[in-house]
N, C-alpha and C positions, 0 to 999 in steps of 0.2 A: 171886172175880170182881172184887172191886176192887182188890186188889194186881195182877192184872193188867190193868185201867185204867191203872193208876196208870204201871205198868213201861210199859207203853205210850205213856204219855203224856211220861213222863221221855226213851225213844230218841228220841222224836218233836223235842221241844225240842232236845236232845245233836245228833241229824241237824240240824234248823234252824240251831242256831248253827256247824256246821261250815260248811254253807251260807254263811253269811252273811261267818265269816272267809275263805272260799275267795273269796267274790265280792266282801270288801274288797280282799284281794293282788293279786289280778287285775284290779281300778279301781286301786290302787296303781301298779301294774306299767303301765298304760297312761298313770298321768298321771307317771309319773316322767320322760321326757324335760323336761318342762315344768317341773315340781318341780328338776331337777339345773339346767336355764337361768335358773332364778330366781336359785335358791341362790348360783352362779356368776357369772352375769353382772348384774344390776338389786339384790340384795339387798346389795351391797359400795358400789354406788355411792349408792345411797340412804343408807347410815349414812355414805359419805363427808360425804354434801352435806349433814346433819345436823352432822356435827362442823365443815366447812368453814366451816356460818355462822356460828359464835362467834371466827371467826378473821380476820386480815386474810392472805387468799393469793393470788398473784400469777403461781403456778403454776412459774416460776424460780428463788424463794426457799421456804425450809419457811415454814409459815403459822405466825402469832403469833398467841396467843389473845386476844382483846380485850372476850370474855364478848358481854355487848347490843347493842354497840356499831352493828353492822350493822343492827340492827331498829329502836334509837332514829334512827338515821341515815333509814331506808329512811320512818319515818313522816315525818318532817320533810322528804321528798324530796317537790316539788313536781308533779314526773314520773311520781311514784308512783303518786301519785292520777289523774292525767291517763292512763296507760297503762289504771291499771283501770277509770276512765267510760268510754273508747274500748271494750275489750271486755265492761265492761257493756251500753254501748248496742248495740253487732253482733250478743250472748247475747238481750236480752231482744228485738228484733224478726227476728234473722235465725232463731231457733229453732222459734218461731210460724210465720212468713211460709214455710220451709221445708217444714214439715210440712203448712200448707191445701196447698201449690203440691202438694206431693209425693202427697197423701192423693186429691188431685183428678184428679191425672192418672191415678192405679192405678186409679180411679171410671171414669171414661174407656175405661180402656183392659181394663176388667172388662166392657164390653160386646160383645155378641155382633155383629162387624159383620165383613165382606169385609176381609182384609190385615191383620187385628190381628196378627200376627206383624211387620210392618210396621213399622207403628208405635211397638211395641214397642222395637224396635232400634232406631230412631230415638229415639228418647226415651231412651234408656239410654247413646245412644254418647258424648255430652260425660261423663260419667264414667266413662268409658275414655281421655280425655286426661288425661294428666298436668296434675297443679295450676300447672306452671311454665306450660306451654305454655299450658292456659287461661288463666293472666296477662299470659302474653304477646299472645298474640291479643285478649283485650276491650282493654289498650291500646292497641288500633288502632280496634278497634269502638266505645271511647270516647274518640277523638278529637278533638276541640271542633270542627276547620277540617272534616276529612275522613272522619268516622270514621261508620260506618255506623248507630248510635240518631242524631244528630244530623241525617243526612239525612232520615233516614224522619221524624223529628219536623217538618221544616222543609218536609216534604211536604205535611204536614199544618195547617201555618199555625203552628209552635210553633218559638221560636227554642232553642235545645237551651242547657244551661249548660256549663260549662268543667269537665268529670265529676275531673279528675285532678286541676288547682291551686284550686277551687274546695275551702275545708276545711267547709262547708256538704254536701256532694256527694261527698266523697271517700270516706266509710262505704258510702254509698248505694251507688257505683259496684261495690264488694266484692260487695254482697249480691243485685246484679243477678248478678254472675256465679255467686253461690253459687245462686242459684236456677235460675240453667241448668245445674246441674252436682248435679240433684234427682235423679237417675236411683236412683240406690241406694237410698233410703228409697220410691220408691216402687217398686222391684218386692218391696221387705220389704211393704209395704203390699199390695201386690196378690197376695202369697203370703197374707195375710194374709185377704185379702175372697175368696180361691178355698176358704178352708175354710172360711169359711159356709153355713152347709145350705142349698139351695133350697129344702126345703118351709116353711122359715120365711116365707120371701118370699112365696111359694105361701099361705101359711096366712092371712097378712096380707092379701096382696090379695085372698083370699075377703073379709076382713073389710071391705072397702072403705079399708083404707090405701092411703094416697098415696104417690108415691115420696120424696117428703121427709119424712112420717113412719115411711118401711118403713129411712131410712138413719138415724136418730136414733134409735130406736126397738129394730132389731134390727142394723142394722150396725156402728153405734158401738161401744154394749155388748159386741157380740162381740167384735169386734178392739182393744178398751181396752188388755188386757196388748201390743199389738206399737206402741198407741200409747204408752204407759209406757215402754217399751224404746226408742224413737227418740226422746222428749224426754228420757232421761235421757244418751243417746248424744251429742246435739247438746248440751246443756247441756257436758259434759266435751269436745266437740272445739271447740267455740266457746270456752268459756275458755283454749284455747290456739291462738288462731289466730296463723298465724305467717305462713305459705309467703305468701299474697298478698297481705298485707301488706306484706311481707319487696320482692318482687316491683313493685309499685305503689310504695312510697315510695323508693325507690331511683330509677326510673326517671323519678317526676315530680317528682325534684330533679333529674335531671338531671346526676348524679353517680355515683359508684362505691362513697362511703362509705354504709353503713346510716343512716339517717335516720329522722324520723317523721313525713314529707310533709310537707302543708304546715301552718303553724302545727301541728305534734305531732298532725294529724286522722288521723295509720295508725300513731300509733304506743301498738301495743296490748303486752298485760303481756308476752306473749312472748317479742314484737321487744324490748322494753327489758330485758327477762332477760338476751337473747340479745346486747345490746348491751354490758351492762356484765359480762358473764363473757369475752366473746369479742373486743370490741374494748376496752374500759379493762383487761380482766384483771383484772378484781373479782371472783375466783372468789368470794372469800365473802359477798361484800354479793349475787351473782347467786344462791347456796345459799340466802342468808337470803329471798329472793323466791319461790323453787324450793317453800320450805317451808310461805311462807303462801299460795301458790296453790293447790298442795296440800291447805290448809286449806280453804280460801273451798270449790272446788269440792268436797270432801265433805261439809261443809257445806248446801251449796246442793243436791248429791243426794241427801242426807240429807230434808232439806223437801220436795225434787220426790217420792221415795219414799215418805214419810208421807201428803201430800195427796190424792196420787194412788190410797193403796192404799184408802184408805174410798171413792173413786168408781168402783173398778172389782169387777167377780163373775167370779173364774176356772169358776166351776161355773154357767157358763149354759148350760150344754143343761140 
């Protein structure tokens, strides 16, 4: 009787693990397109831009190794610093201020009212323009003389400031438009508040909870992991912001060359990556920048990850 336990339990395990190689090959076999484009395309350029920064390359000439040279340079670079407080300052409020606007409106648009579909699409559709064109359009809608916040402000009894040459205002101006372009983080958030249970809500407001402690209480906690997952998204697309930047400092110099607005207020780590690989042809002084960006921001999602995993409970039901 127990040798055939046993033999039983042995085909049992033997079936299992075939199981389980049949159903690693077959997650193999589905992430290998992904797996062959890394391999191929991002894993080549990345050890380039590794080796590129110990060297001076100019992209015309073979590069010469010069060891530190580009990193002791890159600290000593006054721009340095100045690119990365620009998108420290747009990371640490545009990331916050994106997610109440974004979290608020899915809260919104989670209620049961006439034309919520509506709404919905309205709220979604500036992020269905292109990042160009929405730069280009708030450049008109923050126009100091004619631009559409400055009327409506002057409507009001408030004289508007000078959103574009103002370097006081020129951040600010960005993250006015990042915030009308919330749409994607909040139908993540409202996919998010549609699979929480009612009868929690139900359960609560037997209990005489209010709706600000039925959204602190059991909303938060729920949807914690999708808030995790969007501050660590914004964190990684904010440290490289580029495009309207890119966009905005060009245009309110009034020029054609890349610039960093005015007094250097738009010009973030990106744009001066992107400056000194593409316009000086600093391939490897642009590598050695490439590399400690790279740094900082895993780094910095490193911390967001840690802090956040003791404040949230995947197992809340």
């Amino acid at each position: 009787m127990n040798k055939t336990v046993a033999v039983g339990g042995i085909q049992r395990k033997r079936k299992a693990s075939k199981q389980q190689r049949r159903f690693f090959w077959i997650g193999l076999a589905f992430a290998a397109p992904w797996i062959i484009g890394f391999l191929c395309f991002q894993l080549w350029p990345i050890l380039s831009a590794v080796y590129y920064s110990f060297t001076d390359y100019n992209v015309f000439q073979p590069p010469q190794w010069v060891g530190l040279k580009n990193y002791t340079d890159l600290f000593s670079d006054k721009l340095f610093y100045k690119s990365l407080g620009n998108t420290a300052y747009v990371t640490v409020i545009g990331v916050p201020l994106g997610m109440i606007v974004s979290l608020g409106l899915a809260v919104l648009l989670h209620q049961k009212v006439r034309g919520l579909p509506v709404f919905r699409t309205l709220f979604y559709l500036p992020t269905v323009v292109p990042i160009v064109a929405s730069a280009m359009l708030f450049l008109w809608v923050l126009n100091p003389e004619y631009g559409l916040l400055n009327i409506a402000l002057r409507a009001l009894g408030f004289e508007g400031p000078s959103w574009l040459s103002d370097p006081n205002y020129t951040k600010l101006s960005l993250l006015i438009m990042d915030v009308w372009r919330c749409g994607q983080n909040m139908i993540i958030f409202l996919s998010a508040l549609e699979s929480v249970p009612v009868t929690f809500y139900e359960a609560a407001e037997l209990d005489g909870a209010g709706p600000w402690t039925r959204f602190t209480r059991i909303t938060l906690p729920y949807i914690a992991p999708t808030i995790q997952f969007v501050l660590v998204m914004g964190l990684i697309q904010y440290f490289q912001y580029f495009t309207q930047a890119y966009v905005f400092a060009s245009v309110s110099q009034m020029q054609q060359t890349i610039t960093g607005g005015p007094q250097n207020s738009l010009l973030f780590y990106s744009l001066y990556l992107y400056q000194q690989g593409f316009s000086y042809l600093k391939m490897g002084y642009a590598s050695a920048m490439a590399l400690i960006l790279f740094v900082i921001v895993m780094i910095v999602t490193f911390f967001a990850l840690r802090i956040m995993e003791k404040r949230i409970n995947y197992d809340v039901e």
